[in-house]
KEFI-61907 format. One record per residue: residue number from 0; x, y, z of N, C-alpha, C in turn. Coordinates in steps of 0.001 Angstrom, whole numbers. Example, Ala and Ser with C-alpha at 12.3 -4.5 7.8 and 13.67 -1.06 7.14 Angstrom:
ATOM     i       n_u       n_v       n_w      ca_u      ca_v      ca_w       c_u       c_v       c_w
ATOM     0     13190     -5690      7800     12300     -4500      7800     13200     -3300      7800
ATOM     1     12850     -2250      7080     13670     -1060      7140     12900        30      7870
This chain:
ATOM     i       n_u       n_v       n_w      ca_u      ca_v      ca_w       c_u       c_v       c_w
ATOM     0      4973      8347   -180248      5267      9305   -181305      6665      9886   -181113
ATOM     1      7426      9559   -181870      8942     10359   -182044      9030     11292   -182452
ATOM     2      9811     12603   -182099      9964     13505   -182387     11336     14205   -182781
ATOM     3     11511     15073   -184197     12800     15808   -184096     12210     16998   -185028
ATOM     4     13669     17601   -184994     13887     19043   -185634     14856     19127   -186941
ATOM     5     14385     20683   -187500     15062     20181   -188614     16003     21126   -187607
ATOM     6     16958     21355   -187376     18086     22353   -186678     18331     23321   -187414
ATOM     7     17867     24470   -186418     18330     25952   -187389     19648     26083   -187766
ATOM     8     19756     27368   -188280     21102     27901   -188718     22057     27359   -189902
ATOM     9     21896     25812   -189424     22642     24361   -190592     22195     24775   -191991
ATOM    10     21127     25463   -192036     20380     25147   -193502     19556     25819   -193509
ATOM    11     18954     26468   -194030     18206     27869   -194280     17625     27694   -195581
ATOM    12     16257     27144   -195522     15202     26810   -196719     14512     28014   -197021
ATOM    13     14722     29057   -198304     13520     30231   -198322     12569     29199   -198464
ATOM    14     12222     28786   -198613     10848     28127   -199028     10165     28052   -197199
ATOM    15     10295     28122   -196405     10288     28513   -194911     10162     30142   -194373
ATOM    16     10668     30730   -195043     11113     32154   -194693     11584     31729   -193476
ATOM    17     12392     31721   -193360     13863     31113   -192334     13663     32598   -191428
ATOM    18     13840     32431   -190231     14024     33928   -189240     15373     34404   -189729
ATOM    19     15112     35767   -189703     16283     36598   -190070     17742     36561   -188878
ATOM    20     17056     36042   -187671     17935     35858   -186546     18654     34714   -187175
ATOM    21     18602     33684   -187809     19514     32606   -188810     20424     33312   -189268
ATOM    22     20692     34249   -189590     21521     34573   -190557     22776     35087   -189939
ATOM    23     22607     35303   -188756     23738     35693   -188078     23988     34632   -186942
ATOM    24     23035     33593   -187039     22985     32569   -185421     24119     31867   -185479
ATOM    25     24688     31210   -184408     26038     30643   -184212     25909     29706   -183680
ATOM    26     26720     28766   -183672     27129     27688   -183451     26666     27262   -181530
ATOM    27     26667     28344   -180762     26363     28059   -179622     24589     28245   -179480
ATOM    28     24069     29297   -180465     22537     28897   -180663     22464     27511   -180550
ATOM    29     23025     27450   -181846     22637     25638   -182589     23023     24680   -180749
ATOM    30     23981     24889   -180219     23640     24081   -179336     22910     23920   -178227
ATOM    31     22399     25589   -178164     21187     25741   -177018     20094     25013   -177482
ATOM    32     19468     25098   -178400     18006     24598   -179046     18749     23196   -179250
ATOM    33     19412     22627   -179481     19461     20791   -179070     19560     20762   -178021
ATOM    34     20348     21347   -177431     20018     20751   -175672     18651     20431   -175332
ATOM    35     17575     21763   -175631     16561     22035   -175284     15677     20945   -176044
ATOM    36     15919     20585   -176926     15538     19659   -177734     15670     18193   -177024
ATOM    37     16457     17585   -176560     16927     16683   -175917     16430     17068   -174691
ATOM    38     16342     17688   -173571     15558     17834   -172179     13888     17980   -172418
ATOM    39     13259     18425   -173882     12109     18299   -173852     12124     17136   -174263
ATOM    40     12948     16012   -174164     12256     14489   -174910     12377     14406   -176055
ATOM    41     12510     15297   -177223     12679     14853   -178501     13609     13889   -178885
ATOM    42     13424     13204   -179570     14248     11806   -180445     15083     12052   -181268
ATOM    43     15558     13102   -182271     16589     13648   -182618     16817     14525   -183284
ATOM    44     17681     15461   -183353     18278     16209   -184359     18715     15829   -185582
ATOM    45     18729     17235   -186972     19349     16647   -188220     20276     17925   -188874
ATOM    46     20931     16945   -189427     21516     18356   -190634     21452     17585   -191930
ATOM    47     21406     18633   -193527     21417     18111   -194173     22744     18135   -195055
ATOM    48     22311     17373   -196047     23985     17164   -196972     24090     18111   -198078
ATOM    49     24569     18932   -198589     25016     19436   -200473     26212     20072   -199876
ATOM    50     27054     19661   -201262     27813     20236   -201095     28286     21614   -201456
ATOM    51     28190     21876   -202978     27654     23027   -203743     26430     22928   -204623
ATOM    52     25418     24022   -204117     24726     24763   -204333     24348     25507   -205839
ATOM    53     24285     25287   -206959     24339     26059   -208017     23274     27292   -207765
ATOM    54     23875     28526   -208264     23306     30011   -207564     22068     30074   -207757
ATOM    55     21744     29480   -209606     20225     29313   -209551     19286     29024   -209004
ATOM    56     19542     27807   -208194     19085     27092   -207416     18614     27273   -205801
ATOM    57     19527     28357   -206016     19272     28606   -204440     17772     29141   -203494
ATOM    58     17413     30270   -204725     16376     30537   -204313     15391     29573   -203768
ATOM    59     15755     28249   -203989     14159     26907   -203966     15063     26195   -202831
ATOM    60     16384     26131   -203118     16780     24958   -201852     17377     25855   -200796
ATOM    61     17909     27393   -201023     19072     27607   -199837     20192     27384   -200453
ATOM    62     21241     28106   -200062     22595     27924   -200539     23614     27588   -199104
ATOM    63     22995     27796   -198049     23766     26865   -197131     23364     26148   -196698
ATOM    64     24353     24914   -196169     24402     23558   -195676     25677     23072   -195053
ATOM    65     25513     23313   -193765     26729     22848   -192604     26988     21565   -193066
ATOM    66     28155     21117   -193087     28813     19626   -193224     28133     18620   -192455
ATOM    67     26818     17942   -192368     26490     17324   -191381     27512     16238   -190662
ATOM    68     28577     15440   -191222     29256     14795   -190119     29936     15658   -189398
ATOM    69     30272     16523   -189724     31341     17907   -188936     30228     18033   -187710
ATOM    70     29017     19025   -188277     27818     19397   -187573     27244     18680   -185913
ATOM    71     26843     16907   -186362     26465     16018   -185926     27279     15922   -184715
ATOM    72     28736     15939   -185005     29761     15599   -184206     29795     16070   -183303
ATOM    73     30059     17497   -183617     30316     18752   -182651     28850     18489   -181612
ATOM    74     27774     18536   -181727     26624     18240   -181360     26551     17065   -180634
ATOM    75     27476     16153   -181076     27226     14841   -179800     28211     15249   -179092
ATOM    76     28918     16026   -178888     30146     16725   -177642     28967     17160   -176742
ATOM    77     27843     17705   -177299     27283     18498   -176200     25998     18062   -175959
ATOM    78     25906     16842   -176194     24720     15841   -175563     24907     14756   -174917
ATOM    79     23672     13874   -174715     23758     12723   -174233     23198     11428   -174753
ATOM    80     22009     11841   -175101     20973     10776   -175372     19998     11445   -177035
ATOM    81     19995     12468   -177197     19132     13032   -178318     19905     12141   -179623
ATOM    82     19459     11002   -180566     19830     10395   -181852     20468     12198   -182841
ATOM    83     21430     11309   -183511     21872     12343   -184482     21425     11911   -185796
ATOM    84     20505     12430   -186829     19983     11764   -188052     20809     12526   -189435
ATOM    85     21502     12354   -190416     21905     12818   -191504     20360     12669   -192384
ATOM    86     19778     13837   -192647     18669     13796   -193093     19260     15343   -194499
ATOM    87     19264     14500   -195587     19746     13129   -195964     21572     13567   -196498
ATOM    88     21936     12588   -195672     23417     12168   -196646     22669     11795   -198230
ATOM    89     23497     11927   -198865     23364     11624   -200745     24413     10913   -201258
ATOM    90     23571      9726   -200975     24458      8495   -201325     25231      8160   -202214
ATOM    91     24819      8634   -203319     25674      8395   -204808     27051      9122   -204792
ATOM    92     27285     10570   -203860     28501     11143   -203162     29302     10993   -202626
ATOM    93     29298      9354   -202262     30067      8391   -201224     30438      6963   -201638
ATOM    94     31414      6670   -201752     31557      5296   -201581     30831      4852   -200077
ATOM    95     30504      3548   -199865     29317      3135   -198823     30577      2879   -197619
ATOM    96     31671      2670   -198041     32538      2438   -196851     33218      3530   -196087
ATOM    97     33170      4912   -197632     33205      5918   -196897     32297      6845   -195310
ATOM    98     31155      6134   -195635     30051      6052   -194933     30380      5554   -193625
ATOM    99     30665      4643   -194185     30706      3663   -192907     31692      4122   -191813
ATOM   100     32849      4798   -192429     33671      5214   -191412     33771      6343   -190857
ATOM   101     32729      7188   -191635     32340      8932   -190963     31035      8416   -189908
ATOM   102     30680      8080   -190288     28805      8089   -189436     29327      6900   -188227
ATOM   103     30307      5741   -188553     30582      4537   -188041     31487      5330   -186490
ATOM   104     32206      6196   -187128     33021      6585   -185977     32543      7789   -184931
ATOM   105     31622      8596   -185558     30673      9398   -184521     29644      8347   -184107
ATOM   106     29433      7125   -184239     28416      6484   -183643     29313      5609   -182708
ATOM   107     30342      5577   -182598     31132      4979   -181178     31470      6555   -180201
ATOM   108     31854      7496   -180789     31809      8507   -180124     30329      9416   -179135
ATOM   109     29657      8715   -179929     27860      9332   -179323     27689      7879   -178449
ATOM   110     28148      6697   -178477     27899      5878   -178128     26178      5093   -178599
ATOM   111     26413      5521   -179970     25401      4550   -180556     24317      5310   -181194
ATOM   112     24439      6707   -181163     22812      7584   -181108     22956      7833   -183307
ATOM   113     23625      7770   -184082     23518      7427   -185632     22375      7051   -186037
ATOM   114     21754      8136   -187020     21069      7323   -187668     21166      7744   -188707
ATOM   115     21153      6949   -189776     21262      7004   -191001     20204      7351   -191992
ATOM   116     20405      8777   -192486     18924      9168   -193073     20043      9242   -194715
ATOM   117     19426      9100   -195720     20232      8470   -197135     19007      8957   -197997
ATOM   118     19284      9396   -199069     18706      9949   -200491     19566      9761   -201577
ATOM   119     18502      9506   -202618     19544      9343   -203935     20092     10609   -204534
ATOM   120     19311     12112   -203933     19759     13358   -204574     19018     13596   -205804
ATOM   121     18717     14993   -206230     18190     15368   -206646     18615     16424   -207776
ATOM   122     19767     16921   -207211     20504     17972   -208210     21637     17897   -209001
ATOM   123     20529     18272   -210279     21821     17098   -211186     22932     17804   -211472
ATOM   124     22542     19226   -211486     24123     20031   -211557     24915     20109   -210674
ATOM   125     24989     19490   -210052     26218     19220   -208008     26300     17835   -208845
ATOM   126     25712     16958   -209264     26388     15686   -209475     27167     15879   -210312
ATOM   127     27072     16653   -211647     28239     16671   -212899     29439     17546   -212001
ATOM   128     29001     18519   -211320     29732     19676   -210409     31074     18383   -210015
ATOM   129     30605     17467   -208804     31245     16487   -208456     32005     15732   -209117
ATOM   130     31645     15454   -210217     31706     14297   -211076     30873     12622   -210888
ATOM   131     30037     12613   -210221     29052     12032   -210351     28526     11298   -211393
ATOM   132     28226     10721   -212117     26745     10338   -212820     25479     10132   -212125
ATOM   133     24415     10910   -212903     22937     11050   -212582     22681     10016   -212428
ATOM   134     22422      9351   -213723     21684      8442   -214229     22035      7044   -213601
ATOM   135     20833      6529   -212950     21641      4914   -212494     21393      5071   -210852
ATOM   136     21257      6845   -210406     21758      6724   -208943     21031      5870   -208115
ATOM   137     19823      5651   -208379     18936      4977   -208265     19323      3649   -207566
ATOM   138     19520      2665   -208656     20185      1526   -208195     21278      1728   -207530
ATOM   139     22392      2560   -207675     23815      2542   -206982     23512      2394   -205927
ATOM   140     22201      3553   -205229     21890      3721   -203759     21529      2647   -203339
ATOM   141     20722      1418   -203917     19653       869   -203039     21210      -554   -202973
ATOM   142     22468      -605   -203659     23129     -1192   -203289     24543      -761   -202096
ATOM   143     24000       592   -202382     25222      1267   -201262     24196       854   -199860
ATOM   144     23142      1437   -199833     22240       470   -198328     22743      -443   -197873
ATOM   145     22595     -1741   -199216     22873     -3274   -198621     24177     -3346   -198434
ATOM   146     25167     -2284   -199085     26575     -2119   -198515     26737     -1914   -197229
ATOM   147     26339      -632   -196885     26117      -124   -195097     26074      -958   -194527
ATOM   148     24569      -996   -194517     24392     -2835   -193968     25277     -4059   -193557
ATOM   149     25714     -4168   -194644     26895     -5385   -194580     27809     -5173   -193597
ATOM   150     28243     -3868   -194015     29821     -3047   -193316     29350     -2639   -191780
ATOM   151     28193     -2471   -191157     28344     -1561   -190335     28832     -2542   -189128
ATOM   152     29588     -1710   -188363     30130     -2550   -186752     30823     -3750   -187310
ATOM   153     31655     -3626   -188387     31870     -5406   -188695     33494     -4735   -189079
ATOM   154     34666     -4914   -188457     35791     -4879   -188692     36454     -4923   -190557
ATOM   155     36207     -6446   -190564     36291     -6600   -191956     35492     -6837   -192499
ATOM   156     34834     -5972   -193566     33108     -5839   -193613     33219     -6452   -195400
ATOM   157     32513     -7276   -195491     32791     -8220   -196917     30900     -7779   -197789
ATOM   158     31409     -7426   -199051     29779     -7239   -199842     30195     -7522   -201065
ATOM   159     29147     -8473   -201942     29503     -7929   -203415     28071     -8057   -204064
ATOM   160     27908     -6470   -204291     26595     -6197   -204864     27289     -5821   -206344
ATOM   161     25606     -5323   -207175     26018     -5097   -208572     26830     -3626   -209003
ATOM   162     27010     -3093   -207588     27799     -1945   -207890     29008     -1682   -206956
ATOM   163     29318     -2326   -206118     29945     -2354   -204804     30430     -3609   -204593
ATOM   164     31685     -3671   -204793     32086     -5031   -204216     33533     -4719   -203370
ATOM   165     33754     -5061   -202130     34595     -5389   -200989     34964     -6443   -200082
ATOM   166     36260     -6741   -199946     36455     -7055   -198573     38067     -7581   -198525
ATOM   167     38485     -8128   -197714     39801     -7743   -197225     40509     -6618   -196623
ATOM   168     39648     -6010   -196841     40260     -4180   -195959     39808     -4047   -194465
ATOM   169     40238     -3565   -193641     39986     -3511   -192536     39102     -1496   -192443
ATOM   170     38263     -1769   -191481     37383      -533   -191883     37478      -489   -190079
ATOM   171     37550       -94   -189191     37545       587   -187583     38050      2263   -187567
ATOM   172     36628      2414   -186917     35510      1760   -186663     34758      1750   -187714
ATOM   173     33913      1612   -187116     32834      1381   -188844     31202      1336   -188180
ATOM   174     31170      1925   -186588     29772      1550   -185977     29827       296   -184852
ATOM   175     29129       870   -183858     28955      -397   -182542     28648     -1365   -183148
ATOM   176     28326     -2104   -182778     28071     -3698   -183345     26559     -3830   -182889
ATOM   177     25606     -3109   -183800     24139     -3191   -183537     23534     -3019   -185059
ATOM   178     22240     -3362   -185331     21514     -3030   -186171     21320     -1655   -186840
ATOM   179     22170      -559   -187191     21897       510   -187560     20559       952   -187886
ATOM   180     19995      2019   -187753     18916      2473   -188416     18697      2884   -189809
ATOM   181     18274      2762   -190843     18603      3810   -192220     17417      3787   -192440
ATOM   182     17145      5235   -192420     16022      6224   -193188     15922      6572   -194101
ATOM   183     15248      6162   -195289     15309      6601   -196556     14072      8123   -196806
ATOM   184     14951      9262   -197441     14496     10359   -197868     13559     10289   -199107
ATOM   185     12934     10879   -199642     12901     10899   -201250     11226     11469   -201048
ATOM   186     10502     11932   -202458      9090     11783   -202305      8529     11373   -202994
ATOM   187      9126     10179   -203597      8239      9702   -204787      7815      7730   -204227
ATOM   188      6939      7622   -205296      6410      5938   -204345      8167      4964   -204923
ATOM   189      9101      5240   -206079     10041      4608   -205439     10827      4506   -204381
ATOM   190     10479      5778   -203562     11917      5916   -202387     10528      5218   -201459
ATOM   191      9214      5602   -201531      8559      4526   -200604      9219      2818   -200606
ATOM   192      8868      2477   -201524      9372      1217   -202183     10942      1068   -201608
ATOM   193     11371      1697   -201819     13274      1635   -201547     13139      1662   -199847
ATOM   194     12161      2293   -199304     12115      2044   -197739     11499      1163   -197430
ATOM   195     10703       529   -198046     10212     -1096   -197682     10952     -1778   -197410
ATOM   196     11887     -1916   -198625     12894     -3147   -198840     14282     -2989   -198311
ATOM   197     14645     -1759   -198306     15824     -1847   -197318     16507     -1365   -196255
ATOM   198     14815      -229   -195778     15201       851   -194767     14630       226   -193367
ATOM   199     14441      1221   -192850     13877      1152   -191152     12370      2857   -191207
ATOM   200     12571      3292   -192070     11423      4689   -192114     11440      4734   -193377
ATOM   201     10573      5308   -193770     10613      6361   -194712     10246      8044   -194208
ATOM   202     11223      9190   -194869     11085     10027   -194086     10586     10880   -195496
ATOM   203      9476     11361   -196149      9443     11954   -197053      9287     13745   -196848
ATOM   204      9419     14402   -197780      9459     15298   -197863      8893     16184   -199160
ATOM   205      7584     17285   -198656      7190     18117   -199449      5956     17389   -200147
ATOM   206      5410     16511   -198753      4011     15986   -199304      2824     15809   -197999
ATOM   207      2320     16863   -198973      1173     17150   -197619       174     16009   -197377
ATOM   208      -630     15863   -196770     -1608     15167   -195769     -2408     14107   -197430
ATOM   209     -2861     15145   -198158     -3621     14578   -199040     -2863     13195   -200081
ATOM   210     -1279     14020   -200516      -837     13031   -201235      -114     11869   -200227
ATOM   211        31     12272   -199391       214     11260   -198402      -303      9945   -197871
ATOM   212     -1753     10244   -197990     -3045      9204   -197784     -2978      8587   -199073
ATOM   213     -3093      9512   -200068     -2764      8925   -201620     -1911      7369   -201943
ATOM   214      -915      7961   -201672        33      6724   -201268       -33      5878   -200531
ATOM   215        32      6271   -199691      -426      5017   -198673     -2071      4158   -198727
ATOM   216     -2599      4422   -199040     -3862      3606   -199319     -3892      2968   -200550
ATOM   217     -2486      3198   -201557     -2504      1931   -202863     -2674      1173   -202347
ATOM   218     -3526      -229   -202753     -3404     -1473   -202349     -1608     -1900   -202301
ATOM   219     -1137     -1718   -203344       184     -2828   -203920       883     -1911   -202703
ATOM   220      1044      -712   -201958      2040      -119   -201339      1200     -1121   -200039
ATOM   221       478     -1097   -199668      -112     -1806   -198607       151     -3061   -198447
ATOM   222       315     -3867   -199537       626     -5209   -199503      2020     -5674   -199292
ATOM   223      2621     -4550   -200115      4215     -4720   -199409      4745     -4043   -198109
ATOM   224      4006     -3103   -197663      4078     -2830   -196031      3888     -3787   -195146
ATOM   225      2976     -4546   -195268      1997     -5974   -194896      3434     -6744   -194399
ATOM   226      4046     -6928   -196043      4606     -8252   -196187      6029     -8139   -195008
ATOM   227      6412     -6919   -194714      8097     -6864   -193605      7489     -7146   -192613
ATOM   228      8792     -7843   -191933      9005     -8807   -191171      8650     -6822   -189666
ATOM   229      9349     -6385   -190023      8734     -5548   -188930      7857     -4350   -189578
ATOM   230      7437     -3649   -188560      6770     -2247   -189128      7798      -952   -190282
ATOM   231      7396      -498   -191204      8202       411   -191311      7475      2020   -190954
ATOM   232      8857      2071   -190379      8844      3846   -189620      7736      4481   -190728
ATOM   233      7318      5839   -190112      6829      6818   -191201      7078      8190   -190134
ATOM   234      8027      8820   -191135      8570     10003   -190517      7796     11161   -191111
ATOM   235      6657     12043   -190934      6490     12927   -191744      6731     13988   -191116
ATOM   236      6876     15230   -192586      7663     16792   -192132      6139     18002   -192626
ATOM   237      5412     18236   -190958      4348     18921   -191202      4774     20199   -192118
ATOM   238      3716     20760   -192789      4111     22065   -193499      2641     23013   -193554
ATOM   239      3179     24579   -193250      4082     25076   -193178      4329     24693   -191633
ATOM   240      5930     25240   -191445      6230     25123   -190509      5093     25674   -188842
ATOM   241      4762     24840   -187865      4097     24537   -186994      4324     26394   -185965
ATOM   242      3254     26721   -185362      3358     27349   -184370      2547     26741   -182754
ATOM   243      3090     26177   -181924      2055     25725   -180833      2325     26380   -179823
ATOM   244      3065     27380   -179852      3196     28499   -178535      1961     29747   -179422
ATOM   245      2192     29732   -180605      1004     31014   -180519      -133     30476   -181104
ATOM   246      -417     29130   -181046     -1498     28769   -181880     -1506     27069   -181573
ATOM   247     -1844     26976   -180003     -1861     25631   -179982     -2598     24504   -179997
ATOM   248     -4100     24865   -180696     -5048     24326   -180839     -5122     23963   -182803
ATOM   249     -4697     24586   -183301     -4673     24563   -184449     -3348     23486   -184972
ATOM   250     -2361     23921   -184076      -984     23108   -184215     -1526     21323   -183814
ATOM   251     -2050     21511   -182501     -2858     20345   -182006     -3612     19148   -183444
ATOM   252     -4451     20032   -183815     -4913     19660   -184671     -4380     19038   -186234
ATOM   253     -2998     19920   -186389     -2400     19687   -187599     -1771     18476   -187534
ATOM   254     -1020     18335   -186336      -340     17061   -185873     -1011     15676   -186016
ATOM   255     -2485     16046   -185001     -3276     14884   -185276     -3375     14261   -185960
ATOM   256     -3413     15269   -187614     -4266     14423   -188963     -2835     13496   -189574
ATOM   257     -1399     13941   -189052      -838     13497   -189164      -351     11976   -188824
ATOM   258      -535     12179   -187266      -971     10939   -186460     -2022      9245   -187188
ATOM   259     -3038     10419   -187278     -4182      9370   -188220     -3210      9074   -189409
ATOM   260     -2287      9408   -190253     -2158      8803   -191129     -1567      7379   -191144
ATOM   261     -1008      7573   -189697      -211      6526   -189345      1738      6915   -189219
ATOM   262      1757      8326   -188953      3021      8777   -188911      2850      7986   -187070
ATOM   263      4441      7328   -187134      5045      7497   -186108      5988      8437   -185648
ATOM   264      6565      9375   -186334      8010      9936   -186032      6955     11874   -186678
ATOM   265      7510     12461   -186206      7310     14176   -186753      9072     14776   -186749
ATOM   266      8967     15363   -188208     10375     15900   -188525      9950     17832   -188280
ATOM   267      9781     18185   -187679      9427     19972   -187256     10056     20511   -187264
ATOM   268      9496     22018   -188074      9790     23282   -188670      9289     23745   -187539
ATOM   269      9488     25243   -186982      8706     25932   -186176      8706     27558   -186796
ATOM   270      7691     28223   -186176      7667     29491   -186647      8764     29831   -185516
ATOM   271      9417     31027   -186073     10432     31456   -184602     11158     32659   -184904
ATOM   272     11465     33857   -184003     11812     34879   -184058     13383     35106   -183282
ATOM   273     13791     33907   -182702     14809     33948   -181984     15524     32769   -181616
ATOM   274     16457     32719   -181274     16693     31257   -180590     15792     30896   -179123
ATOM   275     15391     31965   -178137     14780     31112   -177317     13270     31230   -177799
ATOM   276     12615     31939   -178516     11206     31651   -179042     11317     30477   -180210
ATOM   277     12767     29660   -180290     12393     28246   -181144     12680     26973   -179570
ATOM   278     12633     27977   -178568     13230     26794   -177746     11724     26901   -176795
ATOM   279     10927     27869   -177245      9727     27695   -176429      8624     27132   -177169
ATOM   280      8851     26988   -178720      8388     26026   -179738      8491     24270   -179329
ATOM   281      9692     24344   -178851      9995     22737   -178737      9523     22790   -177273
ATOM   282      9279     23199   -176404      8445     22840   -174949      6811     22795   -175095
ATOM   283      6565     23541   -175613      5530     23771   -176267      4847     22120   -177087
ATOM   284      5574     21877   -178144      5008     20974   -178818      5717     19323   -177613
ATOM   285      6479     19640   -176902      6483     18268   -175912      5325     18241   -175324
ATOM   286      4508     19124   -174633      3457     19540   -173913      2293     18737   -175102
ATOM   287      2116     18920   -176054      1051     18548   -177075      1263     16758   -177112
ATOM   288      2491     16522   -177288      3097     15065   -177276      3131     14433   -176108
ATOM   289      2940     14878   -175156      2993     13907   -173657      1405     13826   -173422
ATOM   290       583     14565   -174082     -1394     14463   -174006     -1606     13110   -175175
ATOM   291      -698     12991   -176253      -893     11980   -176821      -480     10972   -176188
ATOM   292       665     10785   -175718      1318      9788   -174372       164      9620   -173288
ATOM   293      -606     10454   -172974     -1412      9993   -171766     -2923      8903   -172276
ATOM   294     -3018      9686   -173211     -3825      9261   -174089     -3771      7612   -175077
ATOM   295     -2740      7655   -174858     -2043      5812   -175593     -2265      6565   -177195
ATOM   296     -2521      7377   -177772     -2230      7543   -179495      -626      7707   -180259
């Protein structure tokens, strides 16, 4: 079972009631609780992507959001081994080579720990904001993937999809010369579908236990899980956010049903009043995760 966090301070969801200690936390918090994160064993840290926020909006998403390649970066200065996940970059915001050379060049600097978490986005007023088009993002994304793909660790990285076509340019770095990971975000059965076919997880979000099983027990989603050549990931994000320092039988339990669904990976919220009562959250839930380790689940 893999484990990460969503990282305080980066991003502040009311929909959480975020600790009021966020609001003033700093940058050396943020790197105490990854450390701590990384010495309890967890698998990685995330930040997420927007750029602007429309005010309306805020109330449901938060109006801040640390630069995750900025974020990520600074964060592999002060690690070793904990993966760095963009959960989610918003693909349609990027040319794919742009990609390739932000995430490509902190993944020679971390020495490999990148992973690529990607969404098509959701807010259509940041896309006109941008200049964007909505409509279509859909497909753009699932060819900016097979772009990544193409490009990553490859000097002169050659693609010509139906929206993306390159090569002759020289891109260094652009990523070690390994199989990248990409995690596809989203919560609907296309971004399932879009992680069949061209991801390594699916990491969804804002779907509890019930619609979860939902999905996953279609036959046709089953048959195309069946059909890849390897397993695909299943990252799920328990809700509400978990307490297993004041409630660790119940937390125990929440995890489990998660487990049964067939999650390999947990993306965790914690209840928390401080930076070290979120750092006794993450010892806490290693303690719950090494009984499943003894246990072979």
């Amino acid at each position: 079972m893999k484990l990460g966090i969503v990282t305080p301070v980066a991003h502040m969801n009311p929909r959480f009631d975020p600790s009021s200690w966020e609001e003033t936390g700093t940058v050396d918090d943020v790197v105490a609780i990854v450390k701590a994160a990384e010495q309890s064993g967890f698998d990685w840290v995330s930040c997420s992507e927007h750029i602007a926020i429309p005010e309306s909006a805020a109330g449901v998403r938060g109006g801040r959001y640390w630069d995750p390649f900025t974020t990520l970066g600074y964060l592999a200065a002060h690690t070793t081994r904990i993966g760095l996940l963009t959960h989610m970059a918003v693909l349609p915001y990027h040319h794919p080579l742009e990609l390739v050379k932000r995430l490509g060049t902190l993944d020679v600097l971390s020495n490999g720990r990148v992973i690529v978490g990607v969404g098509v986005g959701s807010l259509e007023a940041e896309f006109a904001l941008l200049g964007h088009p909505f409509d279509g993002r859909g497909e753009r994304a699932d060819d900016a993937i097979a772009a990544i793909r193409s490009a990553w660790g490859q000097r002169l990285p050659h693609h010509n999809g139906p929206h993306y076509q390159f090569s002759g340019f020289i891109v260094e770095p652009s990523g070690l010369p390994r199989p990248v990971s990409v995690w596809v975000g989203g919560r609907t059965r296309r971004s399932l579908r879009r992680a069949i076919s061209l991801g390594d997880a699916w990491m969804p979000f804002r779907l509890v236990e019930p619609e979860l099983h939902k999905v996953l027990s279609d036959p046709e989603i089953i048959e195309q899980l069946a059909a890849r050549s390897t397993p695909l990931e299943l990252i799920f994000a328990p809700e509400p956010p978990i307490d297993p320092v004041g409630n660790p039988e119940e937390t125990r339990a929440k995890l489990q049903g998660y487990v049964d669904l067939g999650a390999t990976g947990l993306s965790l919220r914690f209840v928390h009043n401080s930076p070290a009562h979120f750092t006794e959250q993450i010892e806490a839930t290693a303690e719950i995760a090494a009984v499943w380790a003894h246990r072979g689940t």
